[in-house]
N, C-alpha and C positions, 0 to 999 in steps of 0.2 A: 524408551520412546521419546525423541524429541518434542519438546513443549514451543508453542509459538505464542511470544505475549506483545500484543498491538499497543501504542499508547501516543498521545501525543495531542489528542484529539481532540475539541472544542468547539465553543459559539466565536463567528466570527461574521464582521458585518462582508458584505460583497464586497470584493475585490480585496480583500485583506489575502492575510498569507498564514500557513500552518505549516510544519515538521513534523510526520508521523515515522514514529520508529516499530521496526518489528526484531525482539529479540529471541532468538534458538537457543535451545539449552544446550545443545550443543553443534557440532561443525558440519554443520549441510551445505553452507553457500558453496564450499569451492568445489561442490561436485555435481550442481543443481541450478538452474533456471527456476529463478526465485520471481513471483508477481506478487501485484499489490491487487486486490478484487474489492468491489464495494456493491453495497445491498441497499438498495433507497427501498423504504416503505412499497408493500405492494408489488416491488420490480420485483426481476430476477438478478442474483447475482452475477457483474458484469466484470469484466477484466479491464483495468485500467491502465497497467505499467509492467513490464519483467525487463529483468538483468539475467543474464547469463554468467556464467562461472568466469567469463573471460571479461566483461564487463557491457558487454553489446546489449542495446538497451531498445527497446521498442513502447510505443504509447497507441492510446485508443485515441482515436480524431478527437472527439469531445475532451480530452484533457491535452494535446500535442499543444508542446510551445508553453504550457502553462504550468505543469508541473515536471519535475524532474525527478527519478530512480536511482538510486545510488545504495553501496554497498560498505560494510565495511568486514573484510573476512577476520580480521585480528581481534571482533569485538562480535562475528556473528550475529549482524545487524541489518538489517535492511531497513532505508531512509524514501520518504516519497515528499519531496517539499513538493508544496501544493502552491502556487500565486495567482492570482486575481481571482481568486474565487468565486461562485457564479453560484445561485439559488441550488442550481441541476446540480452541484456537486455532493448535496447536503444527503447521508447517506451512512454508516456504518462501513469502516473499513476494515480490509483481512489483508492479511499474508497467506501465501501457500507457495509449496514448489506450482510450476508448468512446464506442462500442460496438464500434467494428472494430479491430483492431489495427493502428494503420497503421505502428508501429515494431516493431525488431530487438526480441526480450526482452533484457533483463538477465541477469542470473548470480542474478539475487532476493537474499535474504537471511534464513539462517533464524534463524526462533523456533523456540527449544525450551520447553516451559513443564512445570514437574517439579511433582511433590507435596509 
């Protein structure tokens, strides 16, 4: 069973910037449409970011323009740099393939983002 481990994650003041990484224990990206999903207290978990095997990359309005998805198949990693971060971002983040979940979650990794 591939294993998914989230990390990167931190206090930052608004508008700063962060790099979360999501590592596979083994080789799913190049077969799979990979998302980044985040769980704010109380919410429900929401879809923020996916790449596709080929690199085609789509974003939720609320983060478009401000954070960027990226891949790296040789390292089975998947990257979400986050910039100008915004209070609403503050949240628990995950990896999973999409649209289905077909792996275990992670432990995520949180963002805390302060004023």
């Amino acid at each position: 069973q591939v294993r998914l481990v989230e990390s990167g994650g931190g206090l930052v003041q608004a508008g700063g910037s962060l790099r979360l990484s999501c590592a596979a224990s083994g080789s799913i990206f190049s077969i799979n449409t990979m998302g980044w999903y985040r769980q704010a207290p109380a919410k429900q978990r929401e879809l923020v970011a996916t790449i596709t095997y080929l690199g085609l990359t789509s974003y939720a309005d609320s983060v478009k323009g401000r954070f960027t998805i990226s891949r790296d198949s040789a390292k089975n990693t998947v990257y979400l740099q986050m910039n100008s971060l915004k209070l609403e971002d503050t949240a628990v983040y995950y990896c999973n393939t999409y649209p289905n979940y077909l792996l275990n979650w992670g432990q995520g990794t949180q963002v805390t983002v302060s004023s």
